[in-house]
N, C-alpha and C positions, 0 to 999 in steps of 0.2 A: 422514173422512166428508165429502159434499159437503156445502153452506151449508144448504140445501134439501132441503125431505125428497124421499124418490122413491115411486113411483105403485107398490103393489102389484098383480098380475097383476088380480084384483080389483076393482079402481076404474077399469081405463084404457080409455080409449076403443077402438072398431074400431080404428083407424088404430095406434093403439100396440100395438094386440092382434099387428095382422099382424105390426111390426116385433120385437115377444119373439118371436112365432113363428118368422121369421126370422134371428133374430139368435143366441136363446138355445136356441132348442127350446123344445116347444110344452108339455113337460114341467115347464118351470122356470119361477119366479117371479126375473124378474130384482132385485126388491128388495128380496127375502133370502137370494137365491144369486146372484151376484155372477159375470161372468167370460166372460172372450169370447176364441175363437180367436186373439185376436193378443195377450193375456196382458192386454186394459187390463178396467176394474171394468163397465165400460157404463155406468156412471148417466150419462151424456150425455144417452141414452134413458129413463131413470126419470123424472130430472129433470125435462126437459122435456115429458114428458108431464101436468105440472101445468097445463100451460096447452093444450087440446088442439088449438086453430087454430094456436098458434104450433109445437107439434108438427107439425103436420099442414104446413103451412110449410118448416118444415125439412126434412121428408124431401120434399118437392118440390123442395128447392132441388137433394136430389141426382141427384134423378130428372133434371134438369134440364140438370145437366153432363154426366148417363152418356146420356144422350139418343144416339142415333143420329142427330137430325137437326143436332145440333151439327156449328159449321162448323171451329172451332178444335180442331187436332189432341188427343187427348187427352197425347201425352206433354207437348203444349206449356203446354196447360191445367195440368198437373202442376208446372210452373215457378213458377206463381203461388200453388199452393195447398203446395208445400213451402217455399217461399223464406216467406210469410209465414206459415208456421208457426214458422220460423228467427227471422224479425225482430221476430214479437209474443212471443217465448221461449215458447212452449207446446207443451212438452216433448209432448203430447197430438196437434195437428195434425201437427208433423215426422213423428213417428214414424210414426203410420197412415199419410202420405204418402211415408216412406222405401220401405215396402212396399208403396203403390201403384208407384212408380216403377219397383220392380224386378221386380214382377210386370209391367212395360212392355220387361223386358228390359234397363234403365241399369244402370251397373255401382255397383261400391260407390262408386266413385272418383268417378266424376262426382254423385252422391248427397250424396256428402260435400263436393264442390267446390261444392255450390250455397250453403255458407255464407261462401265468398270468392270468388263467382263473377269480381270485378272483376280478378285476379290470374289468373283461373284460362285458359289454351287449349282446353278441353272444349268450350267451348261454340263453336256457330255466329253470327252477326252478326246472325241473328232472334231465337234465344236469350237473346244479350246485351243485344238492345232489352228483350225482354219480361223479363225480370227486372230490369234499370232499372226498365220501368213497375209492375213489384211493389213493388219498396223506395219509390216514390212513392204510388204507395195505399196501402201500411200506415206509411209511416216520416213523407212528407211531406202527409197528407191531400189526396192527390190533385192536389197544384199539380203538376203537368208542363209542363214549356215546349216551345216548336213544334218545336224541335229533335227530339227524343225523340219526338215524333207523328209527324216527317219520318221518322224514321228507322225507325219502326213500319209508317208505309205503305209504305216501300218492300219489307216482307216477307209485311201479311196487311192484306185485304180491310177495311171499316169494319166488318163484320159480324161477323170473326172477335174484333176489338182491343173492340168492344164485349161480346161472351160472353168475353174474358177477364175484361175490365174487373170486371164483375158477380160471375164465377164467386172473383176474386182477393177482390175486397172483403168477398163474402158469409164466404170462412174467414180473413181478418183479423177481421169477426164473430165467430166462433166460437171463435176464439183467444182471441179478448178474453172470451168469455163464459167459456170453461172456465176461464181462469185467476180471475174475478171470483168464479165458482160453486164453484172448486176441485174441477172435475169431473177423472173419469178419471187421467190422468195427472199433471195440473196439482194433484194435493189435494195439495199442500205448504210448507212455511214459505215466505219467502222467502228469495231465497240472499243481497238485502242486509242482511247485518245487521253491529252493531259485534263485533270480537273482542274480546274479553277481555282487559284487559293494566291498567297502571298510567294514570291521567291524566294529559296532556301538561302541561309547566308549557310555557307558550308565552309564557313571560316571558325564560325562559332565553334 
């Protein structure tokens, strides 16, 4: 179960309303039927409808990238919000975003190469900037050096590298929230833990 309780049909605002209606069918109470076309639980949406501005918030944020007036391509968009699904481990972001990208038409291959893109020839020299500039907002807090800016504008506009910029950060947020809230996919132990075995004498 997540940390936090979730909002039954019941209690939630307009804005959450639309979104069960959307999501779940207009029949179900998604928090005590559970489940969503791509097999995750949905309390992402429970959840967060505890607070209804910062709900309201978030489904802007998506309204925001699937925007039509966005200038940055969507599959490129897509580099930022799977790659830091990869590198915040949130088994939750990757995944939803595995099946964005292939409903964009990428194959599995290149899907699965964005977790060693550094290795990988799939990608294009725009590509490779822009997911450089991903492992720098979620891995490095955003230090980029000019280098990596240079080599960014030589492929997209200020306008485009800013709505990535934003679009990347925002599901490095949300990565870090589901794993903290142990929403969706992310409800699980952690995978560091000690094995089991005899104490080291580390005298030996």
């Amino acid at each position: 179960m997540p940390r936090l309780r979730e909002v039954p049909r019941a209690d939630a605002h307009p804005m959450a309303i639309a979104i069960y209606d959307f999501i779940f069918g207009e029949d179900r109470d998604p928090a005590t039927d559970s489940g969503t076309s791509t097999g995750s639980p949905g309390d992402w949406w429970t959840v967060t409808a505890l607070v209804p501005d910062a709900f309201d918030h978030i489904a802007g944020g998506i309204g925001f990238y699937q925007s039509k007036k966005r200038l940055i391509a969507p599959h490129l968009r897509e580099l930022g919000q799977l790659r830091v699904g990869y590198t915040k481990m949130s088994k939750f972001v990757w995944s939803q975003h595995c099946k964005a990208c292939r409903m964009m038409g990428w194959s599995d291959e290149k899907i699965l190469a964005v977790r060693a893109w550094q290795t990988s020839d799939l990608f294009e020299p725009g590509e490779r900037a822009l997911l450089a500039y991903a492992d720098v907002l979620s891995l490095e807090h955003g230090r980029a050096d000019d280098q990596l800016f240079d080599e960014l504008k030589k492929h997209f506009s200020d306008e485009e590298i800013l709505e990535f910029t934003y679009i990347t950060a925002t599901y490095a947020m949300y990565a870090t929230m589901s794993n903290a809230l142990k929403l969706e996919f992310d409800n699980m132990d952690d995978v560091i833990q000690e094995v089991p075995g005899d104490d080291l004498d580390l005298l030996d």
